[in-house]
PANU-246710 format. One record per residue (C-alpha): residue number from 0; chain; x negated, y negated, z negated. Coordinates in steps of 0.2 Angstrom, whole numbers, plus 5000, padded with zeros to 4 digits. Example, Ala and Ser with C-alpha at 12.3 -4.5 7.8 and 13.67 -1.06 7.14 Angstrom:
<sites>
    i  ch     X     Y     Z
    0   A  4938  5022  4961
    1   A  4932  5005  4964
</sites>
This chain:
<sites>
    i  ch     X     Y     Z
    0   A  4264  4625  4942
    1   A  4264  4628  4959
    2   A  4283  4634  4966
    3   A  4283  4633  4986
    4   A  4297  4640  4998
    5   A  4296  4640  5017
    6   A  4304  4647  5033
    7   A  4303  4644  5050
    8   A  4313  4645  5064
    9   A  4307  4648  5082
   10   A  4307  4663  5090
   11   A  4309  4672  5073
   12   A  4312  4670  5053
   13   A  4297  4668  5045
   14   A  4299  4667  5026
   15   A  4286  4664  5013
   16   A  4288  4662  4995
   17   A  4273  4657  4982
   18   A  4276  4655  4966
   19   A  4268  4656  4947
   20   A  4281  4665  4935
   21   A  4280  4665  4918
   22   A  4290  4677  4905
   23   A  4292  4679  4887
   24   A  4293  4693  4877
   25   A  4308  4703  4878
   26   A  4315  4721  4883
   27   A  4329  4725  4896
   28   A  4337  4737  4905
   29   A  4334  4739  4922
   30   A  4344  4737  4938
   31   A  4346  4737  4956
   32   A  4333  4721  4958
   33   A  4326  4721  4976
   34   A  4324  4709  4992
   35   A  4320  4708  5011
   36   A  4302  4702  5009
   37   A  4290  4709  5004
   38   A  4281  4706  4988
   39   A  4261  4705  4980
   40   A  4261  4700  4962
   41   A  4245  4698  4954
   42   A  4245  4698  4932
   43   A  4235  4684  4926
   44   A  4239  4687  4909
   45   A  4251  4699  4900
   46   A  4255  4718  4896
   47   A  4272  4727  4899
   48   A  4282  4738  4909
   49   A  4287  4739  4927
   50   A  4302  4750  4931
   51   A  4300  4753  4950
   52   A  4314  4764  4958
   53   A  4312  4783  4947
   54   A  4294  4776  4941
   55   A  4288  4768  4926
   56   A  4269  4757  4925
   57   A  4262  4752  4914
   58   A  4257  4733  4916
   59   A  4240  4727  4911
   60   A  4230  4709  4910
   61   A  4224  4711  4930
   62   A  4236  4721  4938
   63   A  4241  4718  4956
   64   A  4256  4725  4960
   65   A  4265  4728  4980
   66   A  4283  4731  4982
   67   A  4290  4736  5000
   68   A  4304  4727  5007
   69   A  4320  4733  4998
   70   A  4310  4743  4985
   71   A  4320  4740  4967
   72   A  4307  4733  4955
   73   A  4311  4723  4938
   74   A  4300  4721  4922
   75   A  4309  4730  4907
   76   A  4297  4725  4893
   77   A  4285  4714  4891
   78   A  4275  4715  4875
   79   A  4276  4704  4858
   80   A  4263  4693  4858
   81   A  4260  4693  4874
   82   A  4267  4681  4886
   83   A  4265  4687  4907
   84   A  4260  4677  4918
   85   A  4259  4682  4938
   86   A  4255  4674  4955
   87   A  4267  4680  4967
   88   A  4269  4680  4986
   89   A  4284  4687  4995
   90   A  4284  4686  5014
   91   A  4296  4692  5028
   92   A  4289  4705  5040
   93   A  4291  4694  5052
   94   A  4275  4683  5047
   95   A  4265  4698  5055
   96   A  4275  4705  5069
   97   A  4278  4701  5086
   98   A  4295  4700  5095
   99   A  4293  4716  5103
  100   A  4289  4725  5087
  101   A  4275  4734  5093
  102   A  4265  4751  5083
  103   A  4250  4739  5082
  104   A  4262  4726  5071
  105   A  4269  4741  5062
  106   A  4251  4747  5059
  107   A  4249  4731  5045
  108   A  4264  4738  5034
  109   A  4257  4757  5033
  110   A  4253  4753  5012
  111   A  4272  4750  5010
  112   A  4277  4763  5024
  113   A  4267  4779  5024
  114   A  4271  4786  5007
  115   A  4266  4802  4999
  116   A  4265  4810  4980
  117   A  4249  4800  4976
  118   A  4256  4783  4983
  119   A  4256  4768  4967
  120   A  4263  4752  4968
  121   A  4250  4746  4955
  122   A  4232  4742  4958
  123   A  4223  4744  4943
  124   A  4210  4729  4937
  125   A  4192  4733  4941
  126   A  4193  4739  4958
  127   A  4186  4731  4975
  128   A  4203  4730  4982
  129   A  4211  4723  4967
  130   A  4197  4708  4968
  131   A  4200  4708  4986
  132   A  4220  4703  4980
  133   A  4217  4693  4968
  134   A  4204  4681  4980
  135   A  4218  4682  4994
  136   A  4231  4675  4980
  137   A  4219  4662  4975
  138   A  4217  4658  4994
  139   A  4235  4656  4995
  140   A  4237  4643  4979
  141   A  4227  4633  4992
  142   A  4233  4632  5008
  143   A  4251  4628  5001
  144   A  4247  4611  5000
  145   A  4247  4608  5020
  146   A  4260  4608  5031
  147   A  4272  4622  5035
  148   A  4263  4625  5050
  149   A  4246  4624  5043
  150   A  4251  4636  5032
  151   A  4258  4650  5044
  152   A  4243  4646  5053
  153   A  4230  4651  5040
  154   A  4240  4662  5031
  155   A  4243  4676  5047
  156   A  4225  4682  5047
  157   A  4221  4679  5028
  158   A  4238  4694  5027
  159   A  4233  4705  5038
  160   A  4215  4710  5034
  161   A  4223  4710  5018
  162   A  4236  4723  5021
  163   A  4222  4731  5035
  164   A  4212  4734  5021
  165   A  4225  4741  5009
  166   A  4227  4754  5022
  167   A  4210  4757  5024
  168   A  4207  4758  5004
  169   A  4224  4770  5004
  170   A  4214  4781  5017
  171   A  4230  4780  5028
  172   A  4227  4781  5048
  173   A  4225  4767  5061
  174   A  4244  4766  5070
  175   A  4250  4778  5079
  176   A  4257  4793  5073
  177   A  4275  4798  5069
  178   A  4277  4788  5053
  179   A  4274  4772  5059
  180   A  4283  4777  5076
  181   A  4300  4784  5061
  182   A  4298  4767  5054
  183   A  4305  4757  5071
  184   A  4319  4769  5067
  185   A  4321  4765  5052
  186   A  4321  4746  5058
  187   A  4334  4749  5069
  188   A  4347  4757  5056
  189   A  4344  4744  5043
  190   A  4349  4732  5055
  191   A  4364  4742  5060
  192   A  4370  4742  5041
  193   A  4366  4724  5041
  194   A  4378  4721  5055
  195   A  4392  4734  5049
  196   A  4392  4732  5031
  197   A  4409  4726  5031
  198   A  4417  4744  5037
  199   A  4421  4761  5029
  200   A  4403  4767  5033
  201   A  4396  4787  5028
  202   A  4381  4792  5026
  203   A  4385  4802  5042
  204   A  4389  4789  5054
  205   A  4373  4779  5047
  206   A  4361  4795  5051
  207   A  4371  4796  5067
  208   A  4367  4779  5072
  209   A  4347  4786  5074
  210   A  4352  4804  5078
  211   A  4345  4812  5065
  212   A  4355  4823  5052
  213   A  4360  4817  5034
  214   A  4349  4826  5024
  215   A  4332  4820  5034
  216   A  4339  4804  5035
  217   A  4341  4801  5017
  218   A  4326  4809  5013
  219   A  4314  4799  5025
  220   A  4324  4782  5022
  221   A  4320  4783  5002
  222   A  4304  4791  5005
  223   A  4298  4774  5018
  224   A  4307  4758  5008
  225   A  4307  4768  4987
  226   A  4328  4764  4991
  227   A  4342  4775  4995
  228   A  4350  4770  5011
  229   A  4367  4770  5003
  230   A  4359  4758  4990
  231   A  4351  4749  5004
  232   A  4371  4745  5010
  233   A  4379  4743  4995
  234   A  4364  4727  4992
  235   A  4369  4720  5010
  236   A  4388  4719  5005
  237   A  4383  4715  4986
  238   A  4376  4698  4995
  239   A  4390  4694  5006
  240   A  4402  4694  4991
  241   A  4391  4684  4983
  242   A  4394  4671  4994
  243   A  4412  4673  4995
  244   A  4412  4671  4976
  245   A  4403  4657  4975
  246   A  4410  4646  4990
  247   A  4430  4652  4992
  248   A  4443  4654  4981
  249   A  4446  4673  4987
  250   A  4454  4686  4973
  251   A  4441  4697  4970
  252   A  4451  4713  4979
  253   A  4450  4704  4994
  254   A  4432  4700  4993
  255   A  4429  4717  4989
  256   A  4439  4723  5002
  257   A  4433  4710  5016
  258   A  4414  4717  5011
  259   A  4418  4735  5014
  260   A  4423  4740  4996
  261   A  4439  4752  4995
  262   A  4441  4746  4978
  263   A  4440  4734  4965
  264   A  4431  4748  4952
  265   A  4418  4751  4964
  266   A  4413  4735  4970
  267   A  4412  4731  4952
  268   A  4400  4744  4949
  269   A  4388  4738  4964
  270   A  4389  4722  4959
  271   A  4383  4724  4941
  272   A  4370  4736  4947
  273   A  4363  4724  4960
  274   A  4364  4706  4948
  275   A  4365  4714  4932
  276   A  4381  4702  4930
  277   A  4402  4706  4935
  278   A  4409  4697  4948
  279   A  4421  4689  4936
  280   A  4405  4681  4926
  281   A  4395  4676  4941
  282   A  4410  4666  4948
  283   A  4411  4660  4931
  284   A  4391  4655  4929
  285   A  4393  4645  4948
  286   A  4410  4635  4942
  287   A  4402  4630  4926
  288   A  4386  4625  4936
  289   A  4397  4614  4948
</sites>
């Protein structure tokens, strides 16, 4: 089955990740799983359970499901007898936006970005836009046998009438008002934790960093990526360490300490709630892989 990874690198990142997934049967606490791309899976075949931050869905035979960059997401049951079977696409903002990261780029994320009580990741079988998702994944199988280039090509308008209609489907605004305006903010500190997440930071100085208080902060951070900004750090150092764990010899105080932990107890705890593994068993896992 098809399995395809690509990036590009000219004036920008642009990542794009298609690939069929297949799971057995099983049941599993959830944890911290979550990336920087964004992600449509669509469930060929299956029933089960997706745990998505606070929320549990139910998952049916049809379902498309859409996760915002950052958003935790992980399947905690899957049903006996049935085995799931999902086309998934995950894709770096970047394939969409322009270098000077302008409202009408941000206008394509509104689905992921402009949140309220009625929001749902899931798209239920049997609706117009769920067709809609399930051609565009279909469309997708099919271009990934070009070139990497072909494939950004095509695949740039195919994602954004996609997107442009899950917004319209969502009865969400054309771009333009605060929200999408709050989100370059929001763009702007996640960058600034991904460039300091090494240092003793507070939620305080994080806020600071966009002038806005600690409460509304917190609040509208969560409410646009389904994370907790202190979550959202803890993941940036979580991957840092992973590297040093895998590719140095470092004692694990020192990794925690050179990824901004203060200690070994709490960098233990961040790292198990990211991977689902301790440090000491990853390291473990990638000697025994050597």
């Amino acid at each position: 089955m098809l399995d395809r990874h690509i990036r590009l690198n000219d004036d920008k990142d642009i990542d794009v990740h298609y690939f069929h997934k297949i799971v057995k049967p099983m049941v599993r606490a959830p944890r911290l799983h979550c990336h920087d791309s964004f992600e449509i899976a669509y469930f060929l075949d299956g029933e089960g359970e997706y745990t998505v931050g606070g929320r549990i869905y139910q998952i049916c035979r049809g379902d498309a499901f859409l996760f915002g960059s950052y958003e935790p997401h992980y399947i905690t049951r899957i049903e006996e007898g049935t085995t799931l079977h999902t086309l998934n696409l995950h894709f770096t903002r970047s394939l969409l936006c322009s270098n000077d990261d302008s409202v009408l780029d941000n206008s394509y994320f509104r689905f992921f970005l402009d949140r309220d009580d009625h929001f749902s990741n899931r798209i239920p079988c049997g609706t117009a836009i769920n067709r809609e998702i399930l051609t565009f994944m279909q469309r997708c199988e099919q271009l990934f046998d070009q070139s990497p280039e072909e494939i950004i090509l095509a695949l740039k308008p195919m994602a954004a009438t996609l997107l442009n209609d899950l917004r319209v489907d969502a009865h969400l605004p054309a771009s333009g008002n605060a929200a999408v305006r709050l989100n370059g903010r929001f763009q702007t500190v996640c960058q600034f934790m991904i460039d300091h997440y090494n240092q003793p930071l507070t939620l305080e100085q994080i806020a600071a960093s966009v002038n806005m208080s600690k409460a509304y902060f917190s609040t509208q951070f969560k409410r646009m990526n389904g994370i907790s900004p202190w979550d959202y750090l803890q993941i940036q150092r979580v991957r840092h360490a992973l590297i040093l764990i895998a590719d140095t010899d470092m004692t694990m105080l020192d990794i925690a300490l050179k990824c901004g932990f203060n200690n070994t107890a709490n960098f233990n705890r961040a790292f198990l709630k990211v991977t689902g593994k301790t440090p000491k068993s990853y390291r473990k896992r990638v000697a025994e892989a050597e």
